[in-house]
PANU-764997 format. One record per atom (N, C-alpha, C, O): atom name; x, y, z. Coordinates in pm, whole numbers, plus 50000, padded with zeros to 5 digits. Each point is the difference from the previous one (the first is absolute). Example, Ala and Ser with C-alpha at 12.3 -4.5 7.8 and 13.67 -1.06 7.14 Angstrom:
BEGIN
+------+-------+-------+-------+
| atom |  east | north |    up |
+------+-------+-------+-------+
|    N | 51319 | 49431 | 50780 |
|   CA | 49911 | 50119 | 50000 |
|    C | 50090 | 50120 | 50000 |
|    O | 50104 | 49998 | 50066 |
|    N | 49861 | 50107 | 49862 |
|   CA | 50082 | 50119 | 50006 |
|    C | 49923 | 50109 | 50073 |
|    O | 50051 | 50111 | 50017 |
+------+-------+-------+-------+
// end
This chain:
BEGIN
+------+-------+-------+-------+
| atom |  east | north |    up |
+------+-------+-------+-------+
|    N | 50081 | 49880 | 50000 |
|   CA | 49919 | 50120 | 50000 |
|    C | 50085 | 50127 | 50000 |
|    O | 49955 | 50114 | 49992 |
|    N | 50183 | 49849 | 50018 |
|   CA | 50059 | 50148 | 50063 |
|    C | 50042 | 50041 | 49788 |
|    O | 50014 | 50121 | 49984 |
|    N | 49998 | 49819 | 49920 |
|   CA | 50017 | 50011 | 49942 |
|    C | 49865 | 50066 | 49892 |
|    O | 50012 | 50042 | 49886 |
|    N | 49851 | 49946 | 50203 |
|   CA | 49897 | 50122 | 49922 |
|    C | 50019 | 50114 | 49988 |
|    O | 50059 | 50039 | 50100 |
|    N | 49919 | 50064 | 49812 |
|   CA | 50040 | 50149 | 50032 |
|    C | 49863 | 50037 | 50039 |
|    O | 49888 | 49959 | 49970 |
|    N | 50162 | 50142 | 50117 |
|   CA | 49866 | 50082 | 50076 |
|    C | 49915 | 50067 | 49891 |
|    O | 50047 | 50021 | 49888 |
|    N | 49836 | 50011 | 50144 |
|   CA | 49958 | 50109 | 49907 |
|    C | 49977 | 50112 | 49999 |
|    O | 49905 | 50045 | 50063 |
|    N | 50189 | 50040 | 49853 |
|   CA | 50013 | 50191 | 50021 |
|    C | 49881 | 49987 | 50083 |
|    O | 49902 | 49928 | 49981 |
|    N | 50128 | 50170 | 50131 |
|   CA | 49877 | 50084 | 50045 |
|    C | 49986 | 50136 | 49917 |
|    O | 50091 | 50052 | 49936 |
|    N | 49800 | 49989 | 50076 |
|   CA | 49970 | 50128 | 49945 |
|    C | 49930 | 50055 | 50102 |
|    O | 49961 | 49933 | 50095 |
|    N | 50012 | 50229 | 49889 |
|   CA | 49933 | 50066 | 50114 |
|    C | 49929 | 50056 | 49878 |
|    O | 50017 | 50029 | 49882 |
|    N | 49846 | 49966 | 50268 |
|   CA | 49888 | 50101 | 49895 |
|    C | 50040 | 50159 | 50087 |
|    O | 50029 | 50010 | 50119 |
|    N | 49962 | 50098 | 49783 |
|   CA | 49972 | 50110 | 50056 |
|    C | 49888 | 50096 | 49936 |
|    O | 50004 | 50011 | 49878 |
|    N | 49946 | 50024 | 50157 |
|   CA | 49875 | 50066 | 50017 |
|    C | 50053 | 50180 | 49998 |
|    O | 50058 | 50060 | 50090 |
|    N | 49893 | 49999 | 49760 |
|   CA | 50041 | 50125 | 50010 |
|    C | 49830 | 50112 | 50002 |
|    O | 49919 | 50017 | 49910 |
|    N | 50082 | 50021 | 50187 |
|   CA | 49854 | 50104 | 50040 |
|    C | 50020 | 50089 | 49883 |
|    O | 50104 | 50008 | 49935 |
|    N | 49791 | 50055 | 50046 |
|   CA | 49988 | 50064 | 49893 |
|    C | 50037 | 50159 | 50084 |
|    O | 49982 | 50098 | 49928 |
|    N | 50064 | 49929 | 50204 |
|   CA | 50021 | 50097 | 50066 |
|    C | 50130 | 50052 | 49998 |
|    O | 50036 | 50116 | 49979 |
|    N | 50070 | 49728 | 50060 |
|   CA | 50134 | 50005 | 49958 |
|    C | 50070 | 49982 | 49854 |
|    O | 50107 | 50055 | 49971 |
|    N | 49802 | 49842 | 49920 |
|   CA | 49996 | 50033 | 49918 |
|    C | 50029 | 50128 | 49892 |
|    O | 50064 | 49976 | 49898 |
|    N | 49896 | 50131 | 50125 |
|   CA | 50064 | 50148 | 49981 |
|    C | 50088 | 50021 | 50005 |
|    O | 50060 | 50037 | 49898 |
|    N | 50000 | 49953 | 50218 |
|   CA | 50122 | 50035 | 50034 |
|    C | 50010 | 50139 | 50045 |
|    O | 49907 | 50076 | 49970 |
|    N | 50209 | 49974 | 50108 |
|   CA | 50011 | 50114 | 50093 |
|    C | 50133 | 50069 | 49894 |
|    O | 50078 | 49920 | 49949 |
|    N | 49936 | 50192 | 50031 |
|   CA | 50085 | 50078 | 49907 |
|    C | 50130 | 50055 | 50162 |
|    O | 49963 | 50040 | 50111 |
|    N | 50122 | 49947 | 49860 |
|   CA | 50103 | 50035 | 50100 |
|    C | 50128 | 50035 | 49912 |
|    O | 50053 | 49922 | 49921 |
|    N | 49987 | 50207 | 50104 |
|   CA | 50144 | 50053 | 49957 |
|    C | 50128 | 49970 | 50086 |
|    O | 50112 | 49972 | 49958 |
|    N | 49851 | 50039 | 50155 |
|   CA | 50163 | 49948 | 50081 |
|    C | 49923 | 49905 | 50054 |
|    O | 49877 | 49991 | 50010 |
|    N | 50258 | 49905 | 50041 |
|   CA | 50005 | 49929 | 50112 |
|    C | 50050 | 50026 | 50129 |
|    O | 50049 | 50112 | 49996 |
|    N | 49964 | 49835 | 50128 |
|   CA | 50057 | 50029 | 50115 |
|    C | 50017 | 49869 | 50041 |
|    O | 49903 | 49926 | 50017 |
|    N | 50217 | 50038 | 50002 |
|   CA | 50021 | 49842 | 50056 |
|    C | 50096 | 50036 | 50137 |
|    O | 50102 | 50070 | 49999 |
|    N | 49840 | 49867 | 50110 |
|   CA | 50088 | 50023 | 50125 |
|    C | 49977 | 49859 | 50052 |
|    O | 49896 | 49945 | 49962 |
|    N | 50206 | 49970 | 50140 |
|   CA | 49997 | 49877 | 50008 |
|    C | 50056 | 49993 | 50172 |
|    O | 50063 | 50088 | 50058 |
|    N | 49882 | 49748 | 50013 |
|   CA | 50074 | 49997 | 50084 |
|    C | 50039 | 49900 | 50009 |
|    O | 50002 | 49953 | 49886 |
|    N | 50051 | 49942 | 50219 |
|   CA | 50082 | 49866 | 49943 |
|    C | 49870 | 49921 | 49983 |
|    O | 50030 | 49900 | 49933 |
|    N | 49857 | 50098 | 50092 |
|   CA | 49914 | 49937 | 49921 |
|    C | 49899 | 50037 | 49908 |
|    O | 49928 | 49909 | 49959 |
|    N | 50056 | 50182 | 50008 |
|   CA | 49920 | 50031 | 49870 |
|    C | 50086 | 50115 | 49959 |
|    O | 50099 | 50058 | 50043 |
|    N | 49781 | 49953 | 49807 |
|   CA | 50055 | 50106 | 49918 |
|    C | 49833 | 50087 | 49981 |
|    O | 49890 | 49946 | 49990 |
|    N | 50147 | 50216 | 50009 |
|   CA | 49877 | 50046 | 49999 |
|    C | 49997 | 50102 | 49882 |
|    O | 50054 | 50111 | 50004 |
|    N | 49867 | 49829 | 49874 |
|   CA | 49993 | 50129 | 49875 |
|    C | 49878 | 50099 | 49997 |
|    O | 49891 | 49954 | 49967 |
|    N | 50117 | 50143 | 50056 |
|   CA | 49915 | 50050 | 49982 |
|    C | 49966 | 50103 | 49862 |
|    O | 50081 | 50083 | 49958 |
|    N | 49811 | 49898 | 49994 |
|   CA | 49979 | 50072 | 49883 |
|    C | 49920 | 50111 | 50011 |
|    O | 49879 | 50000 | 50025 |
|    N | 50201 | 50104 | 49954 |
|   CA | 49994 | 50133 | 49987 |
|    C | 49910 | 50099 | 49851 |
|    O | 50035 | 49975 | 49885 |
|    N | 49895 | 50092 | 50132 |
|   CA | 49931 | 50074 | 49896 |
|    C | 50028 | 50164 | 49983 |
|    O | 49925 | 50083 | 50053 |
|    N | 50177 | 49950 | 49879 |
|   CA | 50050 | 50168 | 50037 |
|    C | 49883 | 50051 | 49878 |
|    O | 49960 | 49951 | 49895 |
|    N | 50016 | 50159 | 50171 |
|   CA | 49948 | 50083 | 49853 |
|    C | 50014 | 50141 | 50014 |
|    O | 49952 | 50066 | 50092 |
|    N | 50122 | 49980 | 49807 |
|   CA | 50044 | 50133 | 50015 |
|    C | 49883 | 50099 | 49985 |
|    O | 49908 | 49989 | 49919 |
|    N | 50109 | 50117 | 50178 |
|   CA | 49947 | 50085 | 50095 |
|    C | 49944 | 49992 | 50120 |
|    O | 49962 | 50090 | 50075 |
|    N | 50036 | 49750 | 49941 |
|   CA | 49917 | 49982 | 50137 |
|    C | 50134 | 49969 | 50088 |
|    O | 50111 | 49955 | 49973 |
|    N | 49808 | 50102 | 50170 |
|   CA | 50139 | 50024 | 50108 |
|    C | 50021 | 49829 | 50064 |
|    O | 50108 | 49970 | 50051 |
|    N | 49812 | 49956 | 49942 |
|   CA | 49993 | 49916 | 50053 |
|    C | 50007 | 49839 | 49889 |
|    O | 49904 | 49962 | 49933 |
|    N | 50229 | 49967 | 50074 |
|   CA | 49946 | 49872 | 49957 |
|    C | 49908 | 49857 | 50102 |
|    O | 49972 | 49961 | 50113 |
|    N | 50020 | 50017 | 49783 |
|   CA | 49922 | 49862 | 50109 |
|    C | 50029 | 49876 | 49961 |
|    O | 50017 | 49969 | 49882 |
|    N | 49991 | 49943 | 50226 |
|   CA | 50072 | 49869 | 49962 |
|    C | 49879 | 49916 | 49964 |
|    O | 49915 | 49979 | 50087 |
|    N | 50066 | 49962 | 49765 |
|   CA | 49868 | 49895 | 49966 |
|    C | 49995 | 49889 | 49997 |
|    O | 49904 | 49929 | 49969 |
|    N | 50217 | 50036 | 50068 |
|   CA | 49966 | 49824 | 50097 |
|    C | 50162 | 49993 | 50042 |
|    O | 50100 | 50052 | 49952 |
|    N | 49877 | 49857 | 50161 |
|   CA | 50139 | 49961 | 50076 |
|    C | 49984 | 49843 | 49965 |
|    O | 49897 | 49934 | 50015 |
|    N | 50231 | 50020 | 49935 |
|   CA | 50021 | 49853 | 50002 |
|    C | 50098 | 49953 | 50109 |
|    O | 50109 | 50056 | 50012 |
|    N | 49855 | 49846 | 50065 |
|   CA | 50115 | 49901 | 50121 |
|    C | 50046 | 49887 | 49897 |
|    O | 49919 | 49940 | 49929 |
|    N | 50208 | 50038 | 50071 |
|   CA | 50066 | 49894 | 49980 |
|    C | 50090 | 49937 | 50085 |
|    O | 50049 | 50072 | 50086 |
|    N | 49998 | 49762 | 49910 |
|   CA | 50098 | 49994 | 50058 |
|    C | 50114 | 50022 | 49959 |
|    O | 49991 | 50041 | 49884 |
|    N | 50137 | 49952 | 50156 |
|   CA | 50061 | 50002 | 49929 |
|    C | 50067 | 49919 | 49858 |
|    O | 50061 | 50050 | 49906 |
|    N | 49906 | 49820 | 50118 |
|   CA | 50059 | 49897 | 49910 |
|    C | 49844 | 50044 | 49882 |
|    O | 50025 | 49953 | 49889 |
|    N | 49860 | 50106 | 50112 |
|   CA | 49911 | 50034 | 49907 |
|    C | 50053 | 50140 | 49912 |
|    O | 50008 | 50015 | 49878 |
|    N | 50025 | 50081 | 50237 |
|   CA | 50059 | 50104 | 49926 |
|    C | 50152 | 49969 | 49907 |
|    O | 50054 | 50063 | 49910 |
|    N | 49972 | 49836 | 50146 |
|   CA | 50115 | 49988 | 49892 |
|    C | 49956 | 49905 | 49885 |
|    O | 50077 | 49951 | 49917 |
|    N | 49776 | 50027 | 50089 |
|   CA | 50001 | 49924 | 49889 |
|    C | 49891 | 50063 | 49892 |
|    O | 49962 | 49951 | 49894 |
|    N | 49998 | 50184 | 50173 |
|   CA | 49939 | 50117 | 49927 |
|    C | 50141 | 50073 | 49919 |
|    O | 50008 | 50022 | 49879 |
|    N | 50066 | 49999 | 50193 |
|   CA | 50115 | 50058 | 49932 |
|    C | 50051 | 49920 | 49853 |
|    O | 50019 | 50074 | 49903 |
|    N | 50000 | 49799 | 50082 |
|   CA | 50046 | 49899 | 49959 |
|    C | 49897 | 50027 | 49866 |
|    O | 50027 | 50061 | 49897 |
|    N | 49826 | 49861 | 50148 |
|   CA | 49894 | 50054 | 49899 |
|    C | 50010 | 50139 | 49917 |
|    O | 49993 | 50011 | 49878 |
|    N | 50022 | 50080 | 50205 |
|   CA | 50046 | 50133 | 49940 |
|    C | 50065 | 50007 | 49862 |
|    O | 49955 | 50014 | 49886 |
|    N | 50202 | 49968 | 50176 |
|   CA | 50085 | 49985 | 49915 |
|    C | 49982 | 49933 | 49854 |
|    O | 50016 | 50059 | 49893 |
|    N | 49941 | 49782 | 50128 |
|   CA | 49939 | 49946 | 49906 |
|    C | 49911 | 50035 | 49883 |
|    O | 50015 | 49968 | 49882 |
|    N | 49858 | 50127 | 50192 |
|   CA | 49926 | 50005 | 49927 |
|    C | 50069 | 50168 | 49958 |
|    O | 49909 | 50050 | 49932 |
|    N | 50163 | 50017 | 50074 |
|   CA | 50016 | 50135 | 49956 |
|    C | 50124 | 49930 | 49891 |
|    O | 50018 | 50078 | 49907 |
|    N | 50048 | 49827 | 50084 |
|   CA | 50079 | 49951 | 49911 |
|    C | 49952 | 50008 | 49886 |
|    O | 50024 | 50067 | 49899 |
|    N | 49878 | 49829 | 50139 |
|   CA | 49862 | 49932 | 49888 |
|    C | 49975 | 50116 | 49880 |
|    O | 50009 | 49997 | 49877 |
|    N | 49944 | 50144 | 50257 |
|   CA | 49929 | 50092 | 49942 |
|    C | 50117 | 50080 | 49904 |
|    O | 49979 | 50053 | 49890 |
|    N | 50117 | 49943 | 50163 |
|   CA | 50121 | 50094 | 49929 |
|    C | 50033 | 49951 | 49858 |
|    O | 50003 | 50067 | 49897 |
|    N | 50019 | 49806 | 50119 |
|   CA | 50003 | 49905 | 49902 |
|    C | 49872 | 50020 | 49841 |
|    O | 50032 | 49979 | 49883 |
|    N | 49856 | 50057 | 50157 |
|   CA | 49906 | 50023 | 49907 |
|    C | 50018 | 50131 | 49986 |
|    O | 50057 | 50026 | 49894 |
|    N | 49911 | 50095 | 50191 |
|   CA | 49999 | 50138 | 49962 |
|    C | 50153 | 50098 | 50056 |
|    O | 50014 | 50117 | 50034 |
|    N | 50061 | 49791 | 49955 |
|   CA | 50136 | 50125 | 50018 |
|    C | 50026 | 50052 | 50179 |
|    O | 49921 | 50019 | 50092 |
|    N | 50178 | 49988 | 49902 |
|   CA | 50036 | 50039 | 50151 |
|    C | 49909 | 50080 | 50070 |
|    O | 49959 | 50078 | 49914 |
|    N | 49982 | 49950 | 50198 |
|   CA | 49917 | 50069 | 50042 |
|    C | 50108 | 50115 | 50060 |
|    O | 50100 | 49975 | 50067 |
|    N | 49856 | 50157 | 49892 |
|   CA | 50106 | 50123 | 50035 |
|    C | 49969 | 50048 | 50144 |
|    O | 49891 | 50053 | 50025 |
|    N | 50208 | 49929 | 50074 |
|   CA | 50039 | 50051 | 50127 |
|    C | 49959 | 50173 | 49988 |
|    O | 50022 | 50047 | 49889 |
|    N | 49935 | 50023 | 50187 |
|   CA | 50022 | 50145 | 50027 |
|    C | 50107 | 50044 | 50082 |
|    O | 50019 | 49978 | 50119 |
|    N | 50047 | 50085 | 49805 |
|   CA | 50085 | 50061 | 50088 |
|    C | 49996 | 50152 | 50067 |
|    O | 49926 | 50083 | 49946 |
|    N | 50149 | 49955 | 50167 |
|   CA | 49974 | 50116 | 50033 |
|    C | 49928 | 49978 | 50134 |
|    O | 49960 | 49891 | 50039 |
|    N | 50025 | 50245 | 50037 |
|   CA | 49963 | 49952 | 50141 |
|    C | 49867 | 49927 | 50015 |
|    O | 49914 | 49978 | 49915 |
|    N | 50089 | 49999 | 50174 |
|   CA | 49886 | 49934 | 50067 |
|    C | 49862 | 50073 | 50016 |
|    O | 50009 | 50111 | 50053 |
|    N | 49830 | 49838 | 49903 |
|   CA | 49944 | 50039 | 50039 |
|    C | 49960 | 50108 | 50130 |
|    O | 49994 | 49939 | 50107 |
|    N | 49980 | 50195 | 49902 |
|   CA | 50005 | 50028 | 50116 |
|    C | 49843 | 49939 | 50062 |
|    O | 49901 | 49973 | 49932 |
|    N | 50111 | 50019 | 50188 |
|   CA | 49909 | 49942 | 50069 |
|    C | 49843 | 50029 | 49999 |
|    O | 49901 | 49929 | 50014 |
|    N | 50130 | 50276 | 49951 |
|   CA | 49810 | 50013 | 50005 |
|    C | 50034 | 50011 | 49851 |
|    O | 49881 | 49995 | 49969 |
|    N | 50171 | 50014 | 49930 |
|   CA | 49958 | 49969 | 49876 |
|    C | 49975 | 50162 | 49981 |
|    O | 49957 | 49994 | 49884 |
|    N | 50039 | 50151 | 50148 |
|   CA | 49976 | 50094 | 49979 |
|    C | 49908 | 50074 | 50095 |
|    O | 49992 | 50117 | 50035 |
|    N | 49948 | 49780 | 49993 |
|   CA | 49908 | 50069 | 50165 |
|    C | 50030 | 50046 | 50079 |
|    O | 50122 | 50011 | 50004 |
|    N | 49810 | 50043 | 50099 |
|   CA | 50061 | 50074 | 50118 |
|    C | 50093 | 49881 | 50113 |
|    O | 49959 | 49889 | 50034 |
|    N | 50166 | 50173 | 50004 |
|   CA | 50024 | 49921 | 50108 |
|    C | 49989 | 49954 | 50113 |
|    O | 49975 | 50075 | 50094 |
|    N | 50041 | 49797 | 49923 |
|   CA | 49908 | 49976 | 50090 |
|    C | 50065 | 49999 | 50147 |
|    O | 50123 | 49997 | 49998 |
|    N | 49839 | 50004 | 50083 |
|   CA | 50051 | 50051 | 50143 |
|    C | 49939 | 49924 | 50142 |
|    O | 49885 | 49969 | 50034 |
|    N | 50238 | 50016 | 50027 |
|   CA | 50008 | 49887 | 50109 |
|    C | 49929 | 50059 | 50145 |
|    O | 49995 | 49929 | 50100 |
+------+-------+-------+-------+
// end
């Protein structure tokens, strides 16, 4: 018997027609501690003083490194069909995006 092969599992997943859409996010914010990793997705829009974060993801760590991994892969994939994807250079987003600053 040890010589049957198992049979693939598959997972069902179930996509809501809510998440489905999807959430539009310009930055990320990833901060971590020795057991998770925390991304949060960020929505800037210039003139407003305030961004807001539109979903936070928990990972562990051995998941976040295998989001990273996926990443890579699939931006290969993508480079591979439509050409290098171009980096921006130059400073960094400022934080209110042109809005008033905001104060502690």
């Amino acid at each position: 018997m040890a010589d049957q092969k198992r049979p693939d599992k598959q997972i069902n997943i179930e996509l809501g027609e809510d998440v489905a859409e999807g959430i539009y996010s310009n930055l990320a914010i990833i901060t971590h501690s020795n057991t998770e990793f925390v991304v949060d997705f960020v929505r800037m829009m210039p003139g407003v003083p305030k961004a807001k974060v539109k979903s936070r993801i928990v990972l562990t760590p051995q998941h976040a490194k295998r989001l990273m991994n996926a990443l890579r892969e699939n931006i290969a994939k993508y480079e591979s069909v439509h050409g290098p994807i171009k980096e921006i250079k130059g400073p960094a987003l400022p934080m209110n995006l042109g809005g008033p600053a905001a104060q502690a």
